[in-house]
C-alpha positions in Angstrom: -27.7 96.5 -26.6 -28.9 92.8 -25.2 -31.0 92.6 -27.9 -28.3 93.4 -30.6 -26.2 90.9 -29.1 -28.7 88.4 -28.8 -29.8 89.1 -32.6 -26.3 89.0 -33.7 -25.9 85.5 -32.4 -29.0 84.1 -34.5 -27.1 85.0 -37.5 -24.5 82.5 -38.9 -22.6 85.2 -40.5 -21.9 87.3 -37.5 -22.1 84.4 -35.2 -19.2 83.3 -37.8 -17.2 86.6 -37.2 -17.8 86.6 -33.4 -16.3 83.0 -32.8 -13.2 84.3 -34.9 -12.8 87.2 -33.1 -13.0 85.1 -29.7 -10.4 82.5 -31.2 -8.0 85.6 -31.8 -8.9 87.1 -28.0 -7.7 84.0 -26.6 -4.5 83.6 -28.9 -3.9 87.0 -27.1 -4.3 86.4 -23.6 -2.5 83.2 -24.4 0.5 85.2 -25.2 -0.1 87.1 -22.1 1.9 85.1 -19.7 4.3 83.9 -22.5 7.3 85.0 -20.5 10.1 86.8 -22.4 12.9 84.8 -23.3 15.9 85.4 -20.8 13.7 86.5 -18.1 13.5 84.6 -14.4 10.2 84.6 -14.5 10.0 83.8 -11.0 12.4 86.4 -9.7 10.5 89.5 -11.2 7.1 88.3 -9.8 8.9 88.8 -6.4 10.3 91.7 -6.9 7.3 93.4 -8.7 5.1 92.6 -5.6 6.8 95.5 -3.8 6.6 98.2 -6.4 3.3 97.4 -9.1 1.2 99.9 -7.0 4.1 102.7 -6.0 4.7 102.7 -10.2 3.7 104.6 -13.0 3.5 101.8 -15.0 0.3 100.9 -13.8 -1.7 102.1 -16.4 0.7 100.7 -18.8 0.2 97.1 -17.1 -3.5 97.4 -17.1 -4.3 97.8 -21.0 -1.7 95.5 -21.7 -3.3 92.8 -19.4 -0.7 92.2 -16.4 1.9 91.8 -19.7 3.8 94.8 -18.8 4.6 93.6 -14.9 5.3 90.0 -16.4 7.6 91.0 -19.1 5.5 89.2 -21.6 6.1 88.9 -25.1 3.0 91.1 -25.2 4.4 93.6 -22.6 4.3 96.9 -24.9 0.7 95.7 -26.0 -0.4 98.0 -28.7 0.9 100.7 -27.8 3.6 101.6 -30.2 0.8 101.3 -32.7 -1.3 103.9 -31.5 1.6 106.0 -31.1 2.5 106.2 -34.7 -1.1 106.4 -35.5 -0.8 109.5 -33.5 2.3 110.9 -35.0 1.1 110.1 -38.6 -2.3 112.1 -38.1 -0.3 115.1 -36.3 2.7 115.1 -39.5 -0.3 115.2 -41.6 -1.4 118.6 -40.5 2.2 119.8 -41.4 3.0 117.8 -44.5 0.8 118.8 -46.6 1.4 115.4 -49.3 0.7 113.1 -46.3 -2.7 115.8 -45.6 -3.6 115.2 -48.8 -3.2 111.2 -48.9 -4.9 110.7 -45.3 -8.1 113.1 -46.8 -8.1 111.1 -50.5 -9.4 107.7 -48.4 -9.1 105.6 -51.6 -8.0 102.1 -51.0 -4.2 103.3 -52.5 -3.6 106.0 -50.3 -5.1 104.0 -47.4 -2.5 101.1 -47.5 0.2 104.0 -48.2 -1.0 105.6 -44.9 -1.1 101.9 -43.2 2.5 101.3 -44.6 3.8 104.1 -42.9 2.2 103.6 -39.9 3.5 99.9 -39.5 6.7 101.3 -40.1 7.1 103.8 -37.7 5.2 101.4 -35.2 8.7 98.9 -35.6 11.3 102.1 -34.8 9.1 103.0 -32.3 8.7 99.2 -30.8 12.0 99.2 -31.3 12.7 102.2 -29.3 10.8 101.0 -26.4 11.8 97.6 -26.4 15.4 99.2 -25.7 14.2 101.4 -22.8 12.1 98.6 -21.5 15.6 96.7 -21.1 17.9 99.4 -19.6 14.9 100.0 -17.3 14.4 96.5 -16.0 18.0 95.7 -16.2 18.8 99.0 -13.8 15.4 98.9 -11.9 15.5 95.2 -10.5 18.4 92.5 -10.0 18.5 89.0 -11.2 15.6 89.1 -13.3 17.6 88.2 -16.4 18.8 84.9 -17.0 22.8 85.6 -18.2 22.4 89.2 -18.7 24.6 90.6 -21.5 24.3 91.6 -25.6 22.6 88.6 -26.7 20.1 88.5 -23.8 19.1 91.6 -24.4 18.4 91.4 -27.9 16.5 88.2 -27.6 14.5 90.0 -25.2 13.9 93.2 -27.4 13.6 91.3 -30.7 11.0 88.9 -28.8 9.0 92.4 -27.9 8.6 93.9 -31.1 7.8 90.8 -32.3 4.7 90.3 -29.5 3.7 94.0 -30.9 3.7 92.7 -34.4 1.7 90.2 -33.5 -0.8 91.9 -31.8 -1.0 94.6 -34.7 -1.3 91.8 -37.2 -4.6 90.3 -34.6 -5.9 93.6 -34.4 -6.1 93.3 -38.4 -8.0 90.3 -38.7 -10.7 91.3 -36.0 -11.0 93.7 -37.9 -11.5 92.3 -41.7 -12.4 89.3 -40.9 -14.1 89.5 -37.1 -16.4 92.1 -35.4 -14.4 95.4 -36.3 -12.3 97.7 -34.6 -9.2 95.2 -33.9 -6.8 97.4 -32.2 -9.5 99.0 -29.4 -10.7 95.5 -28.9 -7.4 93.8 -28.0 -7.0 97.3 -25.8 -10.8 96.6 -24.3 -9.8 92.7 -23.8 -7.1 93.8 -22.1 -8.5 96.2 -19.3 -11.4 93.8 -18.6 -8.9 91.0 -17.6 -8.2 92.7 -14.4 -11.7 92.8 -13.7 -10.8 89.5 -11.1 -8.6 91.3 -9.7 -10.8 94.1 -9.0 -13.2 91.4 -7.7 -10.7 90.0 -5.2 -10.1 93.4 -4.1 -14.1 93.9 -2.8 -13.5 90.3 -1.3 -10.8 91.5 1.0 -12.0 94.3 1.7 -15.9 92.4 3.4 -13.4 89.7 4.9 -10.2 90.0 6.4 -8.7 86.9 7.9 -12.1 85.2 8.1 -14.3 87.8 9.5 -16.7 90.0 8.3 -16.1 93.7 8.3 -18.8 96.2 8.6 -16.4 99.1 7.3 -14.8 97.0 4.7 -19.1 95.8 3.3 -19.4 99.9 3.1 -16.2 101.1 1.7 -17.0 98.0 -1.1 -20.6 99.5 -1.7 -19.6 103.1 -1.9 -17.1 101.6 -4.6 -19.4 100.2 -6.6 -22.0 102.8 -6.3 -19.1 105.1 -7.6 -18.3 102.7 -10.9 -21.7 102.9 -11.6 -22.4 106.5 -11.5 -18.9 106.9 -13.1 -19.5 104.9 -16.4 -23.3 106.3 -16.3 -22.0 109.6 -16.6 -19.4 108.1 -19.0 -21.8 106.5 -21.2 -23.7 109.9 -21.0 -20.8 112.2 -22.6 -19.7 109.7 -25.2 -23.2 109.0 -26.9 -24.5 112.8 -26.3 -24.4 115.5 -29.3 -25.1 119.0 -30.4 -26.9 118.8 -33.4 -26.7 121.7 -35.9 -29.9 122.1 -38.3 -29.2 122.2 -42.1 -30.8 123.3 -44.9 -29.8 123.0 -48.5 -31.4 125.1 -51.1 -33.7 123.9 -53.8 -32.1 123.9 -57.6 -33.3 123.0 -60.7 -30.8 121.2 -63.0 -32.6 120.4 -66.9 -36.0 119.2 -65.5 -35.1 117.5 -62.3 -35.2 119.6 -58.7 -32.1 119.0 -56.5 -31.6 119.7 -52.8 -34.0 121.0 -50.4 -33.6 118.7 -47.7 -32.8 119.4 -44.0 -29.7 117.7 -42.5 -27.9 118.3 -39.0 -23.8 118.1 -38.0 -23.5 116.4 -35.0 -20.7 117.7 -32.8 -19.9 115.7 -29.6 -19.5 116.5 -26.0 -16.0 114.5 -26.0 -15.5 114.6 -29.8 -11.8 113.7 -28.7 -12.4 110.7 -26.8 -9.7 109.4 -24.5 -6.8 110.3 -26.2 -6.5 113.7 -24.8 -5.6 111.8 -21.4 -3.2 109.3 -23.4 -1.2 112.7 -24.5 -1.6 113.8 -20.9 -0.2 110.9 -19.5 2.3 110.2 -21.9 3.7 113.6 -21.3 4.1 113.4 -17.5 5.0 110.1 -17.4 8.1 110.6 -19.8 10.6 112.0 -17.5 10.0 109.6 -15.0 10.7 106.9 -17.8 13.9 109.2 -19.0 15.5 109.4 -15.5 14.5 105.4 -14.6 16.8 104.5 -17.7 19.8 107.0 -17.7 19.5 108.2 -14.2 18.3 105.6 -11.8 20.4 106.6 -8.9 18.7 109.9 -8.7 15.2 108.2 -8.1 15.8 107.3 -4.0 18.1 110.5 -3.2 17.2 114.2 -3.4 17.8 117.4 -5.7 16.0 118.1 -8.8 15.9 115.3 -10.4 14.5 112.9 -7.8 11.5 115.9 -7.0 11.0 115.2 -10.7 10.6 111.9 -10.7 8.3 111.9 -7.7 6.0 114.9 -9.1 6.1 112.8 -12.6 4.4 109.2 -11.0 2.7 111.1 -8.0 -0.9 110.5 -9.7 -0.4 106.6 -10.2 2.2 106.4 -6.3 1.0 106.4 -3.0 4.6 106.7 -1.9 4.8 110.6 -2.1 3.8 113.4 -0.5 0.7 115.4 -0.9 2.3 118.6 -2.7 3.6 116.3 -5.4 0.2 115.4 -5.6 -2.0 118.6 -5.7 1.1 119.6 -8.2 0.5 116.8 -10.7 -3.2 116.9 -10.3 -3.4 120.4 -11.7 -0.9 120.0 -14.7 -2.2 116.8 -15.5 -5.8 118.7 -15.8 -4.3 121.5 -17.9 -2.8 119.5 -19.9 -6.1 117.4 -20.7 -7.8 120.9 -21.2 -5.1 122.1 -23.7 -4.6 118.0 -25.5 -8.4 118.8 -25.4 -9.2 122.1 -27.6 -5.9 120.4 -29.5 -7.1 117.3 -30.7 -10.7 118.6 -31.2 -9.4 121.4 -33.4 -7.3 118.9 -35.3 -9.9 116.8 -36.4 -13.0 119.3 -36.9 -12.3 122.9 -38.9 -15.1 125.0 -38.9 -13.7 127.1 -41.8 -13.6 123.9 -44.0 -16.7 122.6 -42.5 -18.6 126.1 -43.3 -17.2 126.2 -46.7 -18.4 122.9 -47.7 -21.9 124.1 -46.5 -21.7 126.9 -48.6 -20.4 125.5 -52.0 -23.1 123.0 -51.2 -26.0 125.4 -51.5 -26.9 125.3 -47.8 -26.8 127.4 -44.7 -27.4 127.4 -40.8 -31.1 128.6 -40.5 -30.5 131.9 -38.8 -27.2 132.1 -39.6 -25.5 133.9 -42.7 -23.3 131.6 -45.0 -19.5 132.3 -44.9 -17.7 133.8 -42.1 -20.8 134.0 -39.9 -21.2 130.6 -40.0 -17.7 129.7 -39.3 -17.6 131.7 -36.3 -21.0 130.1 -35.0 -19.7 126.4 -35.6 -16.3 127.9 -33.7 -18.7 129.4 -31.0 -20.7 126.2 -30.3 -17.4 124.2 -30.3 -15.8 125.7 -28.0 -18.3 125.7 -25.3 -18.6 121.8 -26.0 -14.9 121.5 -26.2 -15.0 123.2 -22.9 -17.4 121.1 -20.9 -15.6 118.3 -22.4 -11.9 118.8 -21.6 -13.3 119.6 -17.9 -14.8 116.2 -17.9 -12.3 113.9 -19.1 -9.8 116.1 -16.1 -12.2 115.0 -13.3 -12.6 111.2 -14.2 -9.3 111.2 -14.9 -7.8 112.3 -11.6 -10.6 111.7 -9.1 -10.0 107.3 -9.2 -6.8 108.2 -8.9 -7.2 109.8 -5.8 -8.8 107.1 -4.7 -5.1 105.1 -4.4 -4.3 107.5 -1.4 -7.0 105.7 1.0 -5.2 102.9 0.6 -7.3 101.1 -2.7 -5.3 99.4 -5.2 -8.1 100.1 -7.7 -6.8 98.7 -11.3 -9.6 100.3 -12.9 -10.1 104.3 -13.3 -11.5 106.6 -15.3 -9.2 106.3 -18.6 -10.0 102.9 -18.4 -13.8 103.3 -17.5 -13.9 105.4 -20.7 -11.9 103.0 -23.0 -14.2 100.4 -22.2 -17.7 102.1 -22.6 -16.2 103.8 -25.5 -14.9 100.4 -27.3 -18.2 98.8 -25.9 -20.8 101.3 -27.9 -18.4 100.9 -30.9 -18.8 97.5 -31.3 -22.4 97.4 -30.4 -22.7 99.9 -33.5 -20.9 97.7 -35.2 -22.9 95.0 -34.8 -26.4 96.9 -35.5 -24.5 97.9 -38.8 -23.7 94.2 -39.7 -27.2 93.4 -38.9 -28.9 96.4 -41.0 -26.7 95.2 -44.0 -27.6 91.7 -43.5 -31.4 93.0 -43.2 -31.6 95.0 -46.6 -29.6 91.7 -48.4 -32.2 89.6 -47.7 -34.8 92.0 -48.6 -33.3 92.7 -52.2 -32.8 88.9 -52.6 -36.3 88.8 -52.0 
């Protein structure tokens, strides 16, 4: 990887594309601690002091960058984006014109696809923007300069507007800088709380000016921990099954055709992270729902305050230990089942198996047609398996770290999102540099 890097910057081109994608990286964090317009700044830092940690925003605030506890013009982040990304490759499934335009992947049907997306992504920053206000407005006092009508739609149109933004950065990294925009202003903002993180060890060696023994081994075992985390992180995402093969020799007028030996390479975490994005999203709603239209309920007692205290009792430490044990084990069902779901989506074993066969090849050992389909199904799901069970444990073990009293900004959806982003980009760098390679070669 160090010697990709370091090859990348001896090339003007990509040296070219990395210095643009670092110009755009700081236009972002710029916009980081662009406060809102309308919002006393120095009120909410006060008040979100007291409840950042005891919140389930706190994922939300680390991939935005700290935007989301500032009230940024860059609090949603991306977010809205990836949402509709989401919801355009789920309708596609169901409409089968949409199926059809998202398989073609000519340039046409692409920017179709892309128009849709961007449109949804403004209802849908719209939407948020909205809740974000009632939220705020209901949550915490005096944070809004003459609250009212026009306040509140300065402050929504100035959100959508940061999330435009951000989706228009995330589009020139990636025509015109290293490549995948949108994961790299996501990566860019995770890693920004990496001081923080930092700081943390610090206090935890000295407190008040003296050294603590306890504190040097609690910061240790952390650390040992991150490393063994994103080791075993690094190990899923770049590990495969590879399925031999073989195509059948044919003879078409006087040439010979075929007869090479291929694999399909299936992935231990062919999902990737956004089985624990669903997850998340899904528990994390009715805590957002109630905040907005029923904020009184959240300190008293009766159904609706339980639900809000099972909904945030992974990302609280303010809650009891059966809210806990409760969320820990739907939230791990419902990365298994987002899991098989997504994986299923995007891989079909009956399409994949019929492809082999019009194609004139077959599975050594295995019969073409249905045989094949339910071996591919067979290996798939005992990957998908192994997998799903994964992404649950990193998910929810830093968590449980929170509980000893760590305010730990980074876990393992963020561990993941950055080693994933991290190998993408280095891949997308050796590609640039392969390209650049064979060029030079044919210019020769």
């Amino acid at each position: 990887m160090f010697q990709t890097i370091k090859n990348a910057l001896k090339t003007p081109e990509i040296r070219k594309k990395l210095w643009y994608t670092l110009l755009l990286i700081i236009i972002f964090r710029f916009g980081c601690y662009i406060t809102a317009p309308g919002v006393n700044a120095t009120e909410l830092a006060e008040q979100m002091k007291a409840v950042t940690s005891a919140s389930f925003i706190g994922l939300i605030d680390t991939i935005s960058g700290g935007s989301f506890s500032r009230l940024s013009i860059f609090a949603m982040s991306i977010t809205p984006y990836i949402t509709s990304s989401i919801v355009i490759q789920l309708l596609g499934m169901i409409i089968p014109s949409l199926q059809k335009m998202i398989k073609e992947g000519g340039e046409v049907a692409q920017q179709k696809v892309n128009r849709y997306t961007k449109i949804l992504t403004i209802v849908l920053a719209l939407v948020e923007a909205l809740g974000i206000y009632i939220s705020y407005s209901r949550s915490y006092s005096n944070i809004f300069i003459n609250p009212g009508f026009f306040t509140g739609a300065l402050v929504v149109v100035s959100l959508m507007a940061g999330t435009a933004i951000l989706m228009w950065l995330g589009e020139q990294i990636t025509n015109k800088g290293i490549g995948n925009g949108i994961s790299m202003i996501i990566f860019v903002g995770i890693i920004s709380g990496f001081p923080s993180f930092i700081t943390m060890l610090y206090g935890l060696i000295i407190v008040n000016g003296v050294f603590q023994t306890a504190g040097l081994a609690k910061a240790i075992a952390l650390l040992i921990g991150a490393v063994i985390l994103i080791a075993a992180v690094v190990w899923v995402q770049s590990a495969e099954r590879r399925i031999p093969v073989q195509y059948a020799k044919k003879v078409v007028g006087r040439k010979m055709y075929g007869g090479q030996n291929t694999h399909i390479p299936l992935k231990l975490a062919m999902a990737g992270v956004m089985p624990i994005i669903f997850a998340s999203s899904f528990l994390t709603f009715p805590a957002m729902l109630i905040s907005i239209f029923g904020a009184s309920h959240i300190g008293g007692t009766g159904f609706l305050a339980g639900l809000y205290k099972f909904s945030i009792a992974t990302s609280s430490s303010q809650v009891g230990w059966g809210y806990v044990v409760a969320n820990a084990i739907v939230y791990l069902l419902l990365i298994v089942g987002f899991t098989f779901f997504y994986t299923l989506a995007t891989f079909n074993p009956a399409e994949v198996s019929q492809n082999i066969k019009q194609n004139g090849g077959f599975i050594p050992g295995i019969r073409a047609g249905k045989p094949t389909t339910d071996y591919l199904t067979s290996v798939l799901m005992k990957l998908t398996w192994f997998g799903s069970i994964f992404l649950g444990i990193i998910a929810i073990i830093p968590m449980a770290l929170k509980f000893t009293g760590l305010n730990i900004s980074f876990g393992g959806t963020t561990i993941l999102i950055i080693v994933g982003v991290a190998l993408e980009t280095v891949q997308q760098l050796e590609s640039q540099l392969v390209m650049r390679h064979y060029k030079g070669f044919l210019e020769k």
